[in-house]
N, C-alpha and C positions, 0 to 999 in steps of 0.2 A: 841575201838568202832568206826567205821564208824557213825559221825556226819552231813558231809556237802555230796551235790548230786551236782553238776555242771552238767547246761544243756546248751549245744553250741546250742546256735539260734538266730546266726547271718546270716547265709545262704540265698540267694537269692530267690528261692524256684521256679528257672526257668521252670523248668517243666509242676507248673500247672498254668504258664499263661494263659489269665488272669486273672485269679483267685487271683494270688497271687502279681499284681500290686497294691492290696492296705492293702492287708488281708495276714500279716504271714504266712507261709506255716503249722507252729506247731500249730497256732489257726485252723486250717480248720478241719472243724468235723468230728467225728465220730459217727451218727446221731446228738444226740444234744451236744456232748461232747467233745471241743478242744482234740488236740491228747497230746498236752502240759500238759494239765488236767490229761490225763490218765495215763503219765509219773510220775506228782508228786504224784499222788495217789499211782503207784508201789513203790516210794521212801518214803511216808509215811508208807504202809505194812511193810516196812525193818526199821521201827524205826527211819528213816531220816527224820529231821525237818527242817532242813536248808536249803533253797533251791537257789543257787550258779548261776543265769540266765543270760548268755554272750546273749547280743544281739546288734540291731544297732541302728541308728537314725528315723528308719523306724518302729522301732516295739514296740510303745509307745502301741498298744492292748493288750499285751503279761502282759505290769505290770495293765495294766486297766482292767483286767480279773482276777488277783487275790488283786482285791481291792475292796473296798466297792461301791457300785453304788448308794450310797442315793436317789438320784430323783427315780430313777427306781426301790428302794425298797416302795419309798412311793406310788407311783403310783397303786403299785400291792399288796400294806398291806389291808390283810384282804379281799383277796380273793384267789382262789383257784390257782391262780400262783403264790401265796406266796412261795410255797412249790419248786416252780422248783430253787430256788434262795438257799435254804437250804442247798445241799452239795456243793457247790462252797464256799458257807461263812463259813460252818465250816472248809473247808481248809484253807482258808484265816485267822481265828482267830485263829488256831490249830501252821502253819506253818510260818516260817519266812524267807521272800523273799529280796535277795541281788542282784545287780545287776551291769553291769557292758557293756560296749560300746565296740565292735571289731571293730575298723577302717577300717582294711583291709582284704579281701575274702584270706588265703595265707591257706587253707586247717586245718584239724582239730584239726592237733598238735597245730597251732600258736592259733585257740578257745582256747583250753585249756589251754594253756599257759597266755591267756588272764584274763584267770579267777582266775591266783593264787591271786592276792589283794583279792579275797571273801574266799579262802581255808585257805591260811596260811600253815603252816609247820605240816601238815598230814594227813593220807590217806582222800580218799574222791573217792566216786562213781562218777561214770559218766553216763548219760543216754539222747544216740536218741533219741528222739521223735517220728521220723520219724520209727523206729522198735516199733507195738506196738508188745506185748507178752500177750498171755492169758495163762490161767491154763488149761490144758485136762482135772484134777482130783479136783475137789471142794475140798477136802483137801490139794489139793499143794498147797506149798507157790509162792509167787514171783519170778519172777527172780533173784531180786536185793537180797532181802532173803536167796535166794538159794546161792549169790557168796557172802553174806557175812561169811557166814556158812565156806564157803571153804578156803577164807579171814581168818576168826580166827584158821583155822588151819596152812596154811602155813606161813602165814606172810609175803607176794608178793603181786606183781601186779596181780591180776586173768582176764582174757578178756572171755569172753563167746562166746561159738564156737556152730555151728551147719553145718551138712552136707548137701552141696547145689548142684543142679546140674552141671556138669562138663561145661557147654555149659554157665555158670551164674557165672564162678569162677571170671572170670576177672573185677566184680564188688566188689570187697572184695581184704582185707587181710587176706591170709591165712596161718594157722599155719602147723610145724612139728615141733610132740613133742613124750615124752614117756608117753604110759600108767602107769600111776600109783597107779589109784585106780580103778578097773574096778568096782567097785558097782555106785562109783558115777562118773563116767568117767571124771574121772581130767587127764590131761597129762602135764607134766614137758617138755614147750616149750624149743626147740632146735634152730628152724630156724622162721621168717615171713621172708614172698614176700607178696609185695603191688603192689593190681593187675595184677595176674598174666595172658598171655593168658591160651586157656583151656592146649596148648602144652605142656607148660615150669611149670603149676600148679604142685608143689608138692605134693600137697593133695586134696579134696574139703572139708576141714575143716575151716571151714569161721569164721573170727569176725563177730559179728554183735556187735549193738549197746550201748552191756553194758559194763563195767568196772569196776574195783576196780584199785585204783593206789595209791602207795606210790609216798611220796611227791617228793623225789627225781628224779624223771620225770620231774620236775620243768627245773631243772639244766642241764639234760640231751638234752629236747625242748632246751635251748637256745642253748646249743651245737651241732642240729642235722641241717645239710644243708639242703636245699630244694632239692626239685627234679626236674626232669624237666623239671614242668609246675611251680615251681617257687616256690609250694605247701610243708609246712612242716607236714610231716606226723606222727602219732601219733606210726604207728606200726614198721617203722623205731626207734624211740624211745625205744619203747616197746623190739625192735630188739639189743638192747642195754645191756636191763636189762635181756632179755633172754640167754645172751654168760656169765651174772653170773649165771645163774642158779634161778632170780628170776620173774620169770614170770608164770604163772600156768592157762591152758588151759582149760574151764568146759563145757563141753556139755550138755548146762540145759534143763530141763524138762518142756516144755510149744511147746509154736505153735506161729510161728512171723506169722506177716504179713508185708508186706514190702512196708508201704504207702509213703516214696519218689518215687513211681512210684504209676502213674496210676492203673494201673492194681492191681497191693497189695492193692490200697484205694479203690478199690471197691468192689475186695475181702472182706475186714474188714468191711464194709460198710453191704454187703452183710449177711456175719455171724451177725453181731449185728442184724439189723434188723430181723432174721430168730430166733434170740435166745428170742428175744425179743416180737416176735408173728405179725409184722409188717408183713412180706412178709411169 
């Protein structure tokens, strides 16, 4: 079973200066709903309670958002904003949150890496924030759900893939692998390149931002050099455990949106509100 989620959110979140000089980039909304929020809530739909959160010295809002807020429950008991306080506390009473300090920006194998004290010796999910994922079909499950699913078959690291445009590939690592299951479009990774341009792209089959990883990635991160922005990469890693054969590529069924940019968080922004009857 996939028990613990590690969420790397120590990042700067330079983009949406300045926005995000005082305010995390993962608290920033999605109408009224950190994107952090919607993260642990996909890793609660998959059965995951543990919630594994690498952050910095900066982002004391991050554990004060899934904590109790006494004053500002009394304030608003027993009236009609009582209610908007309701699904943030049952996560917070349901879930249990560990935490943990990344010193140094050195890319998002060294996050992870950062967070084994909260994992310990076995698998465990990973999930951006910054990708949120909706369902197309009210009956689909999760993403997280979905590569657990694929997880209790192979018994690997799974990375979820989606096809991006060629002109957009150089923001991703991207995969070559075999088809293996074409119902559920799994492929038995062969190769990653990390960030590729559009020329030298092998494919436009992109990671995004979920994960299944066994543990021994652990051992592999400490062993994997930087590259040469100094940054240790996850899919260099990953690229590791793919030359044995256990690494397994999913092409899940949902819809990102891609809010470390601008553009994607107004997109999302946009569809909520629109789903929502707002706009």
């Amino acid at each position: 079973m996939i028990k613990k989620c590690l969420f790397p959110a120590a990042g700067l979140g330079t983009r949406f200066l300045p926005a995000t000089k005082a305010v995390p980039k993962e608290m920033l909304p999605i109408l009224t709903k950190p994107l952090l929020q919607y993260a642990v809530e996909e890793a609660l739909s998959a059965n995951i309670t543990n919630m594994a959160i690498v952050t910095n010295k900066d982002k004391r809002a991050i554990e004060d958002h899934f904590d109790q807020a006494l004053e500002l429950e009394l304030q608003i008991r027993g009236t009609q904003k009582e209610e908007l306080l309701k699904e943030i506390n049952a996560i917070c009473n349901y879930a249990t949150f560990t935490y943990v300090r990344q010193k140094q920006m050195l890319g998002l194998g060294y996050a992870i890496l950062t967070g084994k004290p909260l994992i310990g010796n076995e698998p465990f999910a990973v999930h951006l924030a910054d990708d949120l994922c909706i369902l197309k079909e009210e009956d689909d499950n999760s993403v997280l759900y979905q590569m657990i699913k694929i997880y209790n078959k192979y018994q690997c690291s799974i990375v979820a893939i989606e096809e991006v445009p060629i002109n957009q590939i150089h923001k991703y690592g991207v995969i070559v692998g075999d088809l293996i299951d074409n119902t559920n479009d799994t492929y038995r990774v062969t190769n990653m390149v990390e960030k590729p341009t559009p020329k030298n792209a092998p494919t436009n089959m992109a990671i995004i931002g979920r994960y299944i990883l066994t543990p021994d990635i652990f051992n592999i991160l400490k062993q994997t050099k930087p590259d040469k922005s100094g940054e240790i990469q996850i899919t260099d890693a990953l690229l590791t455990q793919s030359k044995q054969g256990h690494v397994i590529a999913y092409k899940f069924k949902g819809k990102r949106f891609d809010c470390g940019s601008i553009q994607g968080y107004v997109k999302a922004t946009n569809y909520f509100a629109k789903q929502q009857g707002i706009i």
